[in-house]
N, C-alpha and C positions, 0 to 999 in steps of 0.2 A: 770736245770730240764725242761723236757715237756711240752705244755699242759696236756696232758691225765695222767703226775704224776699228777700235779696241783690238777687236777679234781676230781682225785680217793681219792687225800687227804683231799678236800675240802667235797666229799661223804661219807668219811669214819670217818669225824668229824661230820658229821651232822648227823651219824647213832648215834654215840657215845652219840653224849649231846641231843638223841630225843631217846634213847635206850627204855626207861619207857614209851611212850608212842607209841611207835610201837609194844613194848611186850603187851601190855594193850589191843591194837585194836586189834593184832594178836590173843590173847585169848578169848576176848570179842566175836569176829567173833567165833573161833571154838565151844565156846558155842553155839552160835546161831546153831550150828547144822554140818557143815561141814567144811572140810578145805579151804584154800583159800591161798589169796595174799592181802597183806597190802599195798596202794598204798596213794602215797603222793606225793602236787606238791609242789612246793617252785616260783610258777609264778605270786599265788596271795595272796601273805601271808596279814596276818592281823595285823596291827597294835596297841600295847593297853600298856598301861603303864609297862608291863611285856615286853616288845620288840615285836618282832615277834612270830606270829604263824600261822602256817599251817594246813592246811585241812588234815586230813590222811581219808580213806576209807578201808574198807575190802570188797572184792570182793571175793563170795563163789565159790567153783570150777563148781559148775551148771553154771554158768553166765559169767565165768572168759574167755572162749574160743571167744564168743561172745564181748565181751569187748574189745581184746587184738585185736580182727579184726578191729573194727572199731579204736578203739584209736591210735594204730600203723598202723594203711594205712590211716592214715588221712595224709597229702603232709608233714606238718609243724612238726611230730615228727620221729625222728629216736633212735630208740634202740642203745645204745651208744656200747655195745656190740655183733657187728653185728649176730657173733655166734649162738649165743641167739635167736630163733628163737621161736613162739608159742608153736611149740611142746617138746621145753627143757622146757619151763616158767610149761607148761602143767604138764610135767611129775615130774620137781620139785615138784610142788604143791601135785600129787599122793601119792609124796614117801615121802615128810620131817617128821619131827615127832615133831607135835604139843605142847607136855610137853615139849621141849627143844631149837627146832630152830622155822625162822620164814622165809616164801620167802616175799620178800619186791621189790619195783618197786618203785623209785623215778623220778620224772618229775621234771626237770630244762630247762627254757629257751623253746629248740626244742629239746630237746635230753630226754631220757628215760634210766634210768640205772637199771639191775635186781641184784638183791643181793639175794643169798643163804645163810641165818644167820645162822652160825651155833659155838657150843660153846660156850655161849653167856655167858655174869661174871652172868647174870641175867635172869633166865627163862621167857617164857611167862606167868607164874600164878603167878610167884612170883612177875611181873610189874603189873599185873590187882589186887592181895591182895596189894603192895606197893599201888598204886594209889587211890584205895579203901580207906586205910589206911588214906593217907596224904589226904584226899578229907574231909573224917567227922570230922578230926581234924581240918578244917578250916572254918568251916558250924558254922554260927553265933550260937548261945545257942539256943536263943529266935529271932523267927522271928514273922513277923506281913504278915498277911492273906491281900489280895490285896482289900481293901475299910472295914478294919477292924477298932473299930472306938478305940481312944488313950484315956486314963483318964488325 
């Protein structure tokens, strides 16, 4: 094998087992009001008893052309898909369709890779109700107010 299979398999498993939370931010954002791109790096993941975790952001499409200038002509990142140029990321973002796929940009290392989600086993509303869902089922009953006093 490649590197660049390597890579694409090591990309296309980290969409797989983070699928829920990229549908989640991808939805979360288009509520906020406009479409966009769900951008995530894996340079400086966080570590917590759960394993790793990473930062994801949604970038709305006001802001995304602006972004994509400065982040990609910074010396240290390259677009793993050289193809892939601002004005594909651009026009993805235009055309996708919000209730089903999602455009995703992941950062590894120095490289940047864009993904076109599309198909997904699991839509973007249905990973933001899933998350919703699993989120209040884990919210302690009874909490205690910050300087609340105990009997």
């Amino acid at each position: 094998m490649t590197p660049e299979i390597n890579i694409q398999d090591w990309q296309q498993a980290f969409i797989a087992t983070n699928i829920l939370a990229i549908g989640y931010n991808a939805w979360i954002g288009y509520l906020g009001g406009e479409r966009g791109v769900v951008i995530c790096s894996t340079n400086s993941p966080h570590l917590g008893m759960a394993g790793e975790t990473f930062k994801a952001h949604f970038i709305p499409r006001k802001n995304l052309a602006a972004f994509l200038n400065a982040w990609l002509a910074a010396p240290d990142t390259v677009l793993l898909q050289k193809h892939f140029m601002n004005a594909h990321i651009l026009e993805a973002v235009d055309k996708y369709n919000p209730l089903e796929d999602v455009v995703f940009l992941l950062e590894y290392g120095h490289q940047a890779g864009f993904f076109y989600l599309t198909k997904l086993p699991i839509t973007p509303p249905q990973c933001y109700q899933t998350v919703c869902k699993e989120w209040t089922e884990f919210q302690p009953q009874h909490t205690l107010s910050i300087g609340a006093k105990t009997k």
